[in-house]
Every structure is written in structure tokens, then in C-alpha cells.
VEXDREN-2710 file (C-alpha; in Angstrom, 1 decimal):
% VEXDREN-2710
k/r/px/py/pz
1/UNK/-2.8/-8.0/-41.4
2/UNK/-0.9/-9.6/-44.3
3/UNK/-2.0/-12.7/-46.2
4/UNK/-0.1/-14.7/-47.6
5/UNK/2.1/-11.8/-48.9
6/UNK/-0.5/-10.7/-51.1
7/UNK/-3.2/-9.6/-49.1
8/UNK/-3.3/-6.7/-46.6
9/UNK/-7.0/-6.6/-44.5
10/UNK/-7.9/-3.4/-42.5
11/UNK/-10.4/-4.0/-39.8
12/UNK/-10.9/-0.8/-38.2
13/UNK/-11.2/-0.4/-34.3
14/UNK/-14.0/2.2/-34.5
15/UNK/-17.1/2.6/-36.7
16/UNK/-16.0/6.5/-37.0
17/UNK/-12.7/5.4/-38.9
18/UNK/-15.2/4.6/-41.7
19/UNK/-15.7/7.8/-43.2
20/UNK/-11.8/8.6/-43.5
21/UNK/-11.3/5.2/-45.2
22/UNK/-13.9/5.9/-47.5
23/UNK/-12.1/9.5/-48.6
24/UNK/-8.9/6.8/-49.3
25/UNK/-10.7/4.3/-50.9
26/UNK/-12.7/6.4/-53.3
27/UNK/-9.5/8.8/-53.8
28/UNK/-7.5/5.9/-54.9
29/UNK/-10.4/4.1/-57.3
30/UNK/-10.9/7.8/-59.1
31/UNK/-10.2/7.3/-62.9
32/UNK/-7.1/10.3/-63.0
33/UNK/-5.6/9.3/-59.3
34/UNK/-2.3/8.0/-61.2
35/UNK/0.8/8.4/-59.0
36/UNK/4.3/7.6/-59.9
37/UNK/4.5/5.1/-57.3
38/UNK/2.6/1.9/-55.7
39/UNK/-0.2/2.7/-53.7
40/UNK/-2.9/0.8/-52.1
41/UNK/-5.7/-0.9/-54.8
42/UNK/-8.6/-1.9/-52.7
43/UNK/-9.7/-5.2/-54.1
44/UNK/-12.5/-5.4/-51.4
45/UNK/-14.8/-3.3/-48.9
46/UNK/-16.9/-4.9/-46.4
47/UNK/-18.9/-2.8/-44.0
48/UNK/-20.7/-5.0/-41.9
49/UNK/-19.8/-8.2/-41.5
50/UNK/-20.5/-10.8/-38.9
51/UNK/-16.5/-11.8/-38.4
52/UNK/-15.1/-8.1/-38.0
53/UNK/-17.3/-6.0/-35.7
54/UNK/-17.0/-2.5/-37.9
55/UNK/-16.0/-4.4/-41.5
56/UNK/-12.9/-4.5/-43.1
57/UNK/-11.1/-3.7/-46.3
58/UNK/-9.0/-5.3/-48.4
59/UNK/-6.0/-4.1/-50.6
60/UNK/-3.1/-5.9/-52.5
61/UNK/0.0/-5.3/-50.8
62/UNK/2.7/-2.6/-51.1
63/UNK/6.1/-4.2/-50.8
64/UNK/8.7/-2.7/-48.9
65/UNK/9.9/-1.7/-45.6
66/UNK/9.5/2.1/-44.0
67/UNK/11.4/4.3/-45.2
68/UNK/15.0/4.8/-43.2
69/UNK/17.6/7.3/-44.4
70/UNK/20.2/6.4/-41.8
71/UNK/20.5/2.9/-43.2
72/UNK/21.1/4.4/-47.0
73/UNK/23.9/5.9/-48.7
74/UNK/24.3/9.5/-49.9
75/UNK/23.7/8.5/-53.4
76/UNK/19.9/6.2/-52.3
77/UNK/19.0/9.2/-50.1
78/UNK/19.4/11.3/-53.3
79/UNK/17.5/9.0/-55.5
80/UNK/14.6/8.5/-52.6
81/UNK/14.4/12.4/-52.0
82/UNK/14.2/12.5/-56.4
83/UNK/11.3/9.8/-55.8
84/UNK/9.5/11.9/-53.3
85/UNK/9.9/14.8/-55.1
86/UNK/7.8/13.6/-58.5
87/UNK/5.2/11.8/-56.5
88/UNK/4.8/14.8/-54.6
89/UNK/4.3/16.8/-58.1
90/UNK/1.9/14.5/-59.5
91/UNK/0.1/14.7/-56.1
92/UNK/0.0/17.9/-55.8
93/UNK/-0.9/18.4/-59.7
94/UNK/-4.6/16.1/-59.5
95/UNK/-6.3/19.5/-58.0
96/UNK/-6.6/20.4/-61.7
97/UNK/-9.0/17.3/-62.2
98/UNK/-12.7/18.2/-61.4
99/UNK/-13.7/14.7/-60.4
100/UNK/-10.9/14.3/-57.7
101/UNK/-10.9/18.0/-56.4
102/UNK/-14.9/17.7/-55.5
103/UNK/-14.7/14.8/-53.1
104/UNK/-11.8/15.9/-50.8
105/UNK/-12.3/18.5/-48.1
106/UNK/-11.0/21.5/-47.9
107/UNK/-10.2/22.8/-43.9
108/UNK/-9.5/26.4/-43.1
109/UNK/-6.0/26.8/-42.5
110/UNK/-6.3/29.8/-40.4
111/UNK/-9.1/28.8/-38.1
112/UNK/-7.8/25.1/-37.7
113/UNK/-4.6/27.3/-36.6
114/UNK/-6.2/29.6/-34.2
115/UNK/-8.0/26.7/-32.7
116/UNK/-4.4/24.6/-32.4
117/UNK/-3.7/27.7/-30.4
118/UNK/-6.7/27.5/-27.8
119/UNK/-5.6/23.6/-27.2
120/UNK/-2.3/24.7/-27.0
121/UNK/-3.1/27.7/-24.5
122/UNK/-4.6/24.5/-22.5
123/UNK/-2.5/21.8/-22.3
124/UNK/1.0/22.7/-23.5
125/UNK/1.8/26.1/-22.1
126/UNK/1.0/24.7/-18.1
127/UNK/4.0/22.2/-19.0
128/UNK/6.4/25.2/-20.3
129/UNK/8.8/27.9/-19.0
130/UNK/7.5/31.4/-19.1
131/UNK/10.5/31.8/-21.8
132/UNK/8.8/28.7/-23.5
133/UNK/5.9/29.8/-23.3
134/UNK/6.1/33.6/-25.0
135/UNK/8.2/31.8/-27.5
136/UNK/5.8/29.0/-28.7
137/UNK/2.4/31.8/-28.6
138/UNK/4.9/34.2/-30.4
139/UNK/5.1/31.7/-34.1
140/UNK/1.4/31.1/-33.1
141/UNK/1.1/35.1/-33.7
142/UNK/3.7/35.3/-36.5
143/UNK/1.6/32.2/-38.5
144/UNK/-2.1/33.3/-37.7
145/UNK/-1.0/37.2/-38.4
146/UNK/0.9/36.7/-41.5
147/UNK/-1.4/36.8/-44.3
148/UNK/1.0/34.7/-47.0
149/UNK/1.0/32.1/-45.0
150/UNK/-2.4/31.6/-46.3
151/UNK/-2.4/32.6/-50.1
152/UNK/-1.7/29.5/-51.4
153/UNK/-3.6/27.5/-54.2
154/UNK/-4.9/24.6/-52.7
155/UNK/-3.7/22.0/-53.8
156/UNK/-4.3/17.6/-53.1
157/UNK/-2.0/16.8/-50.5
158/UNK/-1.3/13.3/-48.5
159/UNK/-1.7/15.0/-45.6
160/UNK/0.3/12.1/-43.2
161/UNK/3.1/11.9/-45.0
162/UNK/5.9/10.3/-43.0
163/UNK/8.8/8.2/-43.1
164/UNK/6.7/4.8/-42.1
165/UNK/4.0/6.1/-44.7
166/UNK/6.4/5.8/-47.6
167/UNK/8.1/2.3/-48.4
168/UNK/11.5/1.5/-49.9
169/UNK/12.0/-1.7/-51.7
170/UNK/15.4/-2.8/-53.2
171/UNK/17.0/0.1/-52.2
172/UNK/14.6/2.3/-53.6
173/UNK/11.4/4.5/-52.5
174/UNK/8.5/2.6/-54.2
175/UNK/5.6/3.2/-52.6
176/UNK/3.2/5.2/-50.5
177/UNK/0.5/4.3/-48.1
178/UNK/-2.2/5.6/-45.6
179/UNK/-4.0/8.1/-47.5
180/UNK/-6.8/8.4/-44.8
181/UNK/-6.3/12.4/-44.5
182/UNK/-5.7/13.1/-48.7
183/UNK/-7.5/16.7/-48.8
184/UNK/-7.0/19.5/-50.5
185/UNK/-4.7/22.4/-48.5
186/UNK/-1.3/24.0/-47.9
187/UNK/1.3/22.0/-50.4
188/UNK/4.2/23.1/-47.9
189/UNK/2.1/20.8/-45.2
190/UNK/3.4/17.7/-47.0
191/UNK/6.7/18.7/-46.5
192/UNK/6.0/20.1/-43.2
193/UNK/4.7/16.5/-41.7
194/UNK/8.2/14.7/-43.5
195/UNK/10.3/16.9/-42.0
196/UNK/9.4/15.9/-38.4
197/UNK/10.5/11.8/-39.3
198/UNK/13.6/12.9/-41.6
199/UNK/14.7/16.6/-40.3
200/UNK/15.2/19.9/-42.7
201/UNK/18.4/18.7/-45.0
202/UNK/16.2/15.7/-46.5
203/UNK/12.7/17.9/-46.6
204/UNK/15.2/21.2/-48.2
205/UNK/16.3/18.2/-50.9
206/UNK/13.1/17.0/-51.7
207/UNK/12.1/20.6/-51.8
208/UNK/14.6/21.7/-54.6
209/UNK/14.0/18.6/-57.0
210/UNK/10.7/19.3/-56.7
211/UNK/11.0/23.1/-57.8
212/UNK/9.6/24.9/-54.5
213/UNK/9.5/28.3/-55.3
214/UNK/10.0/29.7/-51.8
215/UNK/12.7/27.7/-49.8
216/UNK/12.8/30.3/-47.3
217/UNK/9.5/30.6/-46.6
218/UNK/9.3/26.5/-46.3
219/UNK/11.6/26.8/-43.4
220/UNK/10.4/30.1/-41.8
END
């Protein structure tokens, strides 16, 4: 909820949403957490409280509306995909700092896959074609079976990061939000996540201003 354009106060739904706020709250406190762009700065955290049944938290707000490429013109979608692409480096570059990389988690990217595949196996093949099927269980193989796509250097990643997750003011990308999943993992998973909001072209553009060394591997 916003107050009085200042003020934005979280009041989770469920106690169990406390831990992940936590991980953002303390990620975006920590002394070398300096991004190129506005974030949330939580000015209060309340756990209990007798007028919001699992707390709330408070941060000063982030101006700006979701980001939305089709309302921009070639020359803002280049400067947002230029934006992106240095907050992305800076991100991406805080794994180097002991304090920050010690508090995030670190999932296995192989067995979270594997196990994506058993939920898949369940609920999404019984809704597919044969054809479908074979097809979707055949990039499973090719992803789980293919050993670079797993020799990375983990790095800090958003995680979420999404067209309503980053913010344009004035024409221009200015802020991020919602840094509930920040972790360390896979770099190529935060372009991943954009490109399902704003397709391949924008995700390839960001890609190149940020210097990804492997555009072909991005998009296998």
C-alpha cells in the first residue's frame, strides 16, 4: 500500500513469507549492496504487531510505473536495455563481497532441475500431445545431461526479474523492486526470467551491452 506517495507498507499474507523478506531486507541494508539504480530502503520492520496479523515492513517508495517496451521508442528501449544491462553487472559483480555472498543461498541447479522434471512428468505431460510431450522431456534431457549448463560461477542474481519488477520513470528505467528470491546461481537465469515478459530481441540486447560471453548458449 502507498502513503501518501512516500511510503510503501508490506503486510504479508502468511507468516512463511517472513523468511524471504528477511533475505531482501538484510540484502538491501548490507554495507556494499550499491546498485546503479533505486531500490527499496526499508525504513521499518515490524514482526508482530497487533494491527497487521503477520507484521509489516516499510520502505520509501520507488517511483515509476512497470516497465513497458511497446509504449517506448526504439531509441528508450535502447537506453532501458543499456540500464538493465549495468544494474545487471553490478548485480551480478557483489558475489565478490564476502559479507553479501554468506547470507544468500545457493540452490543446486541440477537437482532443482531434475525435480522440475518429476512435477513436470505429473502435471504437464497428462495435458500434452505425445509429440509435446517427447519434445518438452527431450530439453529436460538436453539441460540435466549437458554438463556446461552447470559450470558457471555463481554469481548474486535477482532471481524474479521481470518487466513489472523493474520501473521506468520519465522515460527512463530507474528502478528495481522485489528482491525476495536475491540468491546466488546461474547469471543467464536473470535473463532467462526477462525474457518471458519482453521476448529474445530485448533479453539478446540487454545481453550484448552487458558483454555475455556466450549468446548462443543464452538462447540454446
Amino acid at each position: 500500500f502507498l502513503v501518501n506517495g512516500i511510503l510503501v507498507f508490506r503486510f504479508p499474507k502468511r507468516r512463511e513469507v517472513w523468511p524471504e523478506l528477511e533475505r531482501e531486507i538484510a540484502f538491501l541494508a548490507a554495507p556494499g549492496a550499491r546498485l546503479p539504480l533505486s531500490v527499496p530502503r526499508y525504513a521499518r520492520v515490524v514482526r508482530a504487531s497487533d494491527a497487521a496479523a503477520h507484521g509489516y515492513a516499510v520502505y520509501v517508495y520507488v517511483p515509476g510505473r512497470a516497465l513497458d517496451l511497446l509504449s517506448m521508442s526504439r531509441d528508450e528501449r535502447g537506453a532501458a536495455a543499456d540500464r538493465i544491462a549495468t544494474f545487471l553487472q553490478v548485480l551480478h559483480g557483489l558475489h565478490m563481497i564476502e559479507s553479501i555472498e554468506l547470507q544468500l543461498p545457493h540452490d543446486d541447479e541440477c537437482a532443482g532441475a531434475v525435480e522440475l522434471r518429476r512435477l513436470a512428468e505429473r502435471v504437464v505431460l497428462p495435458q500434452l500431445s505425445t509429440a509435446q510431450a517427447r519434445c518438452l522431456m527431450d530439453r529436460f534431457d538436453w539441460y540435466v545431461d549437458t554438463q556446461a549448463n552447470f559450470s558457471f560461477e555463481a554469481v548474486v542474481i535477482h532471481a524474479d526479474l521481470c518487466a513489472e519488477h523493474i520501473f521506468v520513470d520519465n522515460r527512463l528505467v530507474s528502478g528495481i523492486i522485489d528482491f525476495a528470491d536475491v540468491s546466488l546461481g546461474d547469471p543467464d537465469y536473470d535473463f532467462a526470467s526477462l525474457c518471458i515478459d519482453v521476448g529474445k530481441d530485448f533479453v539478446v540486447e540487454v545481453a550484448r551491452r552487458y558483454g555475455h560471453s556466450d549468446l548462443d548458449r543464452l538462447l540454446a
